[in-house]
N, C-alpha and C positions, 0 to 999 in steps of 0.2 A: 340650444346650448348643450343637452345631453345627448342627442346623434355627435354632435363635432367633438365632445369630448370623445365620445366612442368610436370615430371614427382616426382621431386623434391616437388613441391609447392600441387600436389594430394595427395602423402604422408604423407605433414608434417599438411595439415588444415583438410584434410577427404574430399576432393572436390571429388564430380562426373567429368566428362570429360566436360560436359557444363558447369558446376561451375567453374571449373580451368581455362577455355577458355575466362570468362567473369572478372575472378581476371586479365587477364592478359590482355587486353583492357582495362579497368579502372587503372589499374597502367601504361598504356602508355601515356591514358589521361591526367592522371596527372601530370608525368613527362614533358609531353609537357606543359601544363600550368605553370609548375614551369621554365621551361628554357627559353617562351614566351619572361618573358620582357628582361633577358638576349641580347639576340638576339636581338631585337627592338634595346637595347641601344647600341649596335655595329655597327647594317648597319645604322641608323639612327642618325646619329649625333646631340648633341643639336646646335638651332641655338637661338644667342641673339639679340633680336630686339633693334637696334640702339634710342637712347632717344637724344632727340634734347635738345637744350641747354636752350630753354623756360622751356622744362619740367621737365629740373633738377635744374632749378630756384625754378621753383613751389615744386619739392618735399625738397629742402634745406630748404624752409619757412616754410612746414609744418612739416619737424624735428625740429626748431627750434621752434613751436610753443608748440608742444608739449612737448620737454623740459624746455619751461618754466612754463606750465603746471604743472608738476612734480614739479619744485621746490618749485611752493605756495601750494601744497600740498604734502608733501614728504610722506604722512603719509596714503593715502586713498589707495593706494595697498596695504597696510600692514594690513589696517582696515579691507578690504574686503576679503583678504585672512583670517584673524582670523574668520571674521563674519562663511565664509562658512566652515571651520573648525570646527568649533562650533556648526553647522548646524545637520552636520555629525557627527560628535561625541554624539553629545548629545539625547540620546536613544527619542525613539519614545513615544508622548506622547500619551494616552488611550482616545479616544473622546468617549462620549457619556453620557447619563443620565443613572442614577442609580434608579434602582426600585425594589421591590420583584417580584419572576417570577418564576414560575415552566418549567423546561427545559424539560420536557416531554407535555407541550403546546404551549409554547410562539412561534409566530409566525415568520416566516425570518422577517420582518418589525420589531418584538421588538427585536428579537438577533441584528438586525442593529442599532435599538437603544439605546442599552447595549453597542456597540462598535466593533460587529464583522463586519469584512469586508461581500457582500453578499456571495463570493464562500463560505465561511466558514458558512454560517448560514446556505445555500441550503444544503451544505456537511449535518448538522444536521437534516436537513427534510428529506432529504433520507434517513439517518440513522433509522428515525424514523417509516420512512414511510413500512420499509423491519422489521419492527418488534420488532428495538429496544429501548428497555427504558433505564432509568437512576432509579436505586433502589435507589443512593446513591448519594451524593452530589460529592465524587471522580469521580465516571464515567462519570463525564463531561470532566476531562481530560484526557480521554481514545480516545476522539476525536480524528481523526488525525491532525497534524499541530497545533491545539489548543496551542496557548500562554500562557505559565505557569503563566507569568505577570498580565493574562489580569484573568486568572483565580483567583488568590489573589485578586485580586479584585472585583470579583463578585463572591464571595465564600459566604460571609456572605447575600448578598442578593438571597440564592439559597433557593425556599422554597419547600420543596417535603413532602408531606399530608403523614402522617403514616397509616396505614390501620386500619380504625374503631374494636375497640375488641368489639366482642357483649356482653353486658349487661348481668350481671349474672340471671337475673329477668328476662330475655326472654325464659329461658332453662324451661322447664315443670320440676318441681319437684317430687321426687318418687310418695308422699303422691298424688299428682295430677294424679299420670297415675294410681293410683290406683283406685281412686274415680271415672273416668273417661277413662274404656276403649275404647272408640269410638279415644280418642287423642292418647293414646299408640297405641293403630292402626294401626292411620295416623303418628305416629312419623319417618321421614324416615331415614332408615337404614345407618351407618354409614359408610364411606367411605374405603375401605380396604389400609392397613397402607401399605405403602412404601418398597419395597424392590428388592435389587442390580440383575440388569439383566447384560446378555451378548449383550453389544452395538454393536458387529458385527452380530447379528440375530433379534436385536432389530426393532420395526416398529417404525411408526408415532406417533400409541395410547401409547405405551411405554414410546415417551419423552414428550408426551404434559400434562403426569402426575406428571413434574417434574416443581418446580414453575420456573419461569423465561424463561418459553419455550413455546409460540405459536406453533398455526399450520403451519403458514409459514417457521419458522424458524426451526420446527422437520424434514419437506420435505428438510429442506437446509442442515441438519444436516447426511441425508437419502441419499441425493445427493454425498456430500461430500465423505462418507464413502463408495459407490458403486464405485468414482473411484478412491476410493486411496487403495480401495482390502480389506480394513479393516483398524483395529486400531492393535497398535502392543505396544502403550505405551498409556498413558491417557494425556502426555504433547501435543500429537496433537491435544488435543482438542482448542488448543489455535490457533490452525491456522484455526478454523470455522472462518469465517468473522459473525459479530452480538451479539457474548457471551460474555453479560455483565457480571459482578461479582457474582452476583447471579445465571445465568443460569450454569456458571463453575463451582461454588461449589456444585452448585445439579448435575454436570453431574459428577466430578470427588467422589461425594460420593459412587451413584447408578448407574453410568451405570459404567462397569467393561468389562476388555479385558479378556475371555474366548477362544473362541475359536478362530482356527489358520486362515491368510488370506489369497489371494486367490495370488497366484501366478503367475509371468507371464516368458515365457520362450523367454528370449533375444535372442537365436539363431534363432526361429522361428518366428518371432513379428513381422509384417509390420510395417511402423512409423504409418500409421493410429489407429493403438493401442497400439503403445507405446507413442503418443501423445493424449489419452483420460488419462495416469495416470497423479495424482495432480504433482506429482514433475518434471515433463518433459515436456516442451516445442513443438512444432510443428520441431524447426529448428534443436533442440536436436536429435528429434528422426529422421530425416532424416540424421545428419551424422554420430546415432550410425549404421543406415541400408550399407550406405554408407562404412561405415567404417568394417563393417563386410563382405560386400560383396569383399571386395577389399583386405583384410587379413586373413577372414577366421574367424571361430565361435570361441565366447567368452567361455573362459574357468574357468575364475572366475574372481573378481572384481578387481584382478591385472590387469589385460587383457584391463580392463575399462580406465583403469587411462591413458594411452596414447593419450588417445580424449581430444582435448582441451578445448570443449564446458563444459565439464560435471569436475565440481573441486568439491574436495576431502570429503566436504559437501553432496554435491548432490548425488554422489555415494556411501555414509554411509546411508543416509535416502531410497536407493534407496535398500541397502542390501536385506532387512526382504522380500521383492517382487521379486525377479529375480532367476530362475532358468537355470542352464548352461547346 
């Protein structure tokens, strides 16, 4: 009966033989814990400590004292359960002073003074600190956890500097570069105009020509798509971590999915390489290993679906990558 359970419980989760062996000592643990007090209150009988007649004096006075308590004020439990009712119910009020502030400077000490708690104003120094900005007065609440509430309210005092246009009166005019070739010259050469690459052969220099894209954030960009084998749609670009609104609309203009990604073959993969791809986990890829070694090679994403780890999501994104 205890082999077929165990062989039972390798089958149905994808346990290796030490996996199986360790489910099945923690679920004995636990059943003993749950049956513990059981037991206690059977061999152990409760015993009641006998009260002497002094002390049920004393405790008769002090019910009586306290009912009469109650009676001059019949009202004060009822006040203080409204009170704290009230307490609760009544939404959380916003502390802090109001001031203009650009949220691409203000420091965790004025976010705190605005009224964010500090985990949340550090959240935005990191944020900032990894490269990203705020074009827009929206992408403050692109923050995570950010309170929409709290947002309404410091909306109007969000102040973000528009980018200086240069002066029309700065440009050297025809008649000027005529009178004066030494400035035609020196005039320097215009920047070459923009146009749609293939983001799976794309480099560094590629995206840091695209506005709302550091250098930081082109290597994160670089990173990202080496282990996810490529791009196969342009909605993943939303799962970069750091792509504010601007950097998404210049990538999803100009960078473009061309060519095919790199595929990885399920039957032959150790988990150590099936756990470098974005979509898969460390634990994942040990019981799809597991789970192939114990059934035999995967024959297409039907095959997949019987692993419990991996639901119906994770195996569709995983499609465009896996070869059988």
């Amino acid at each position: 009966m205890l082999k077929r359970s165990f062989t039972l419980i390798r089958d149905y989760f994808g346990f290796s033989h030490k996996e199986a062996s360790g489910f099945l000592v923690v679920l004995f643990i636990t059943c003993l814990f749950l049956v513990a007090p059981w037991l206690y209150r059977y061999f152990v009988p409760d015993t009641v400590s006998d009260t002497s007649a002094a002390d049920q004096r004393r405790l008769d006075s002090l019910v009586a004292l306290m009912k009469t308590e109650t009676v001059k004020n019949p009202y004060d439990r009822e006040e203080s359960e409204k009170t704290v009712a009230e307490r609760y119910s009544e939404p959380k009020r916003m502390n802090g002073r109001l001031f203009p502030f650009n949220p691409n400077t203000a420091t965790v000490a004025q976010w705190q003074e605005l009224g964010l708690p500090h985990w949340l104003a550090q959240r935005i120094e990191r944020y900032r600190s990894k490269g990203g900005q705020f074009r827009k007065k929206e992408d403050v609440r692109k923050i995570y956890d950010f309170p929409p509430a709290l947002y309404d309210r410091l909306e109007a005092y969000i102040q973000l500097p528009e980018q200086p246009t240069p002066a029309f009166a700065s440009y050297p005019t025809r008649h000027s570069f005529e009178r004066t070739p030494e400035v035609a010259a020196a005039r320097p050469a215009a920047k070459p105009a923009l146009v749609p690459f293939d983001i799976n052969t794309a480099d560094t220099t590629d995206l840091i020509r695209l506005k709302g894209i550091g250098s930081k954030l082109a290597v994160r960009i670089v990173k990202f798509r080496d282990a996810l084998g490529g791009f196969v749609s342009e909605e993943q670009y939303r799962d970069i971590f750091g792509l504010d609104s601007l950097a998404l609309t210049e990538m999803n203009r100009y960078a473009q999915v061309k060519s095919p990604v790199q595929r990885l073959n399920i039957n032959t993969a150790t988990a150590e390489e099936l756990d470098k791809h974005v979509y898969l986990s460390y634990r994942q890829a040990q019981v799809i290993v597991n789970y192939r070694n114990q059934h035999g090679p995967f024959t297409s994403l039907e095959s997949l679906k019987p692993i419990r780890v991996l639901d119906a999501g994770t195996i569709e994104k995983l499609a465009p990558y896996l070869t059988f």
